[in-house]
C-alpha positions in Angstrom: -19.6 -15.4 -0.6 -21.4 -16.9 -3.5 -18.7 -20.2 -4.3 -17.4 -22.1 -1.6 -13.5 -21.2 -0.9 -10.6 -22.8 -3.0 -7.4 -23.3 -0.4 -4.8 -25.3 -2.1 -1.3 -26.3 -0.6 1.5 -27.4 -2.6 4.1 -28.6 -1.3 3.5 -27.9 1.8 1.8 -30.8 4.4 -1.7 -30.1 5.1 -2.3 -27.8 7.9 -5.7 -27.4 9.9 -4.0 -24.3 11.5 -2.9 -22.2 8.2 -6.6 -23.1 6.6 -8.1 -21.9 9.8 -6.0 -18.6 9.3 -6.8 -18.4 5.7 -10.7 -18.8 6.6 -10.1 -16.0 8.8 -8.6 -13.7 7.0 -11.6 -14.6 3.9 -14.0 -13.4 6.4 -12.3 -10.8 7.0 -12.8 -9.4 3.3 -16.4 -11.2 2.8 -17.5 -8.4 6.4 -15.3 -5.7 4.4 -17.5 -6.4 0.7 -19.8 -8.7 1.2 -20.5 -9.5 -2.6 -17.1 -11.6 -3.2 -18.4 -14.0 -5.8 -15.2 -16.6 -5.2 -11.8 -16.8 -3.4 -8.7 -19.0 -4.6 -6.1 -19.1 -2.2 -2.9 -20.5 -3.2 0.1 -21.5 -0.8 3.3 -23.1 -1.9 6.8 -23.6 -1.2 8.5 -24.3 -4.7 12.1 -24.3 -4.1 13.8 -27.4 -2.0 16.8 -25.1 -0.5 19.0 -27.2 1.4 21.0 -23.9 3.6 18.4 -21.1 3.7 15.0 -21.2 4.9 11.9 -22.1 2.9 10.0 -19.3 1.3 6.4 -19.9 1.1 4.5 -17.8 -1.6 1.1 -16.7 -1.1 -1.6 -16.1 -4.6 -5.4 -14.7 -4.1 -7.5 -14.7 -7.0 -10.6 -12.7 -6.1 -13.8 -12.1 -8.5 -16.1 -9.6 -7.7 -19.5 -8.5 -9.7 -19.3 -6.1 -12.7 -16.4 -8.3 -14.2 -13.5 -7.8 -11.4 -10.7 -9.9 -10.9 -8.7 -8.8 -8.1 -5.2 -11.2 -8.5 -2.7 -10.6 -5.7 0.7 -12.8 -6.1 4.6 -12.6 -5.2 4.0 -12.3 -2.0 6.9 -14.3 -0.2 8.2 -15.0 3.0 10.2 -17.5 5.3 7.1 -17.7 7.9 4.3 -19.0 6.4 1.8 -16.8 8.4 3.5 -13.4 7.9 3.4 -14.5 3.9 -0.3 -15.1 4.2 -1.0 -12.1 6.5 1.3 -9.7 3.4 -0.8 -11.2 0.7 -4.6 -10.4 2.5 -3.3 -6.9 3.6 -2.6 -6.1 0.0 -5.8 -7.7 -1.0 -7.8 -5.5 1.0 -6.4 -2.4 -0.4 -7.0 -3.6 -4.2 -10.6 -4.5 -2.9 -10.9 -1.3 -1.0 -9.7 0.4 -4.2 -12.0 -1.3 -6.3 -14.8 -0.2 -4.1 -13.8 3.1 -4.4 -14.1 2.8 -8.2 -17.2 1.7 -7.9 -18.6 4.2 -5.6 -17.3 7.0 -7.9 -15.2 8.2 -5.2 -12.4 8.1 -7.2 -11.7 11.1 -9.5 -12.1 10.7 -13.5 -10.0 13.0 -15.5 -11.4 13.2 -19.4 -9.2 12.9 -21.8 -8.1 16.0 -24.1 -8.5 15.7 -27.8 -5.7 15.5 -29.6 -5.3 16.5 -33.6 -6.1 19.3 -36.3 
């Protein structure tokens, strides 16, 4: 990875244990495409429910070369580790779709001309 990692917790107390998951999971995409320019990870818990449990929402914003922004978000849950674990799953497949794209794996269909 080109930048240094952006882990941010709001709301939440700091937690050596959820940045050391985060890390792992980063390295996880940085062996998968190893041309990840930067990673922002985002983890917060906005909502002060009193009689249901906290939901803790996870956000990825990943930039990769040739102008990519791979943005993953909504990705909510009461346990903070299955939240994060939802959120990198689905950022693998947008990464592994993007590679795809750029491979030219992925099938182009040209469009028909329309008109008189």
């Amino acid at each position: 990875m080109q930048i240094p990692i952006e882990i941010t917790l709001r709301d939440i107390p700091h937690s050596d244990a959820v940045e050391a998951r985060i890390r792992e999971k980063i390295a996880k995409l940085d062996h998968f495409h190893e041309r990840i320019m930067s990673c922002r990870v985002t983890v917060e818990s906005p909502q002060q429910r009193k009689h249901q449990g906290k939901l803790y929402s996870v956000h990825i914003d990943l930039k990769v070369p040739g102008g990519g922004e791979l943005v993953v978000s909504r990705v909510q849950d009461e346990d903070i580790y299955v939240a994060i674990r939802d959120a990198f799953n689905a950022a693998m497949r947008q990464l592994e779709d993007y590679v795809r794209r750029q491979r030219g794996d992925v099938k182009t269909h040209d469009v028909p001309t329309s008109g008189t």
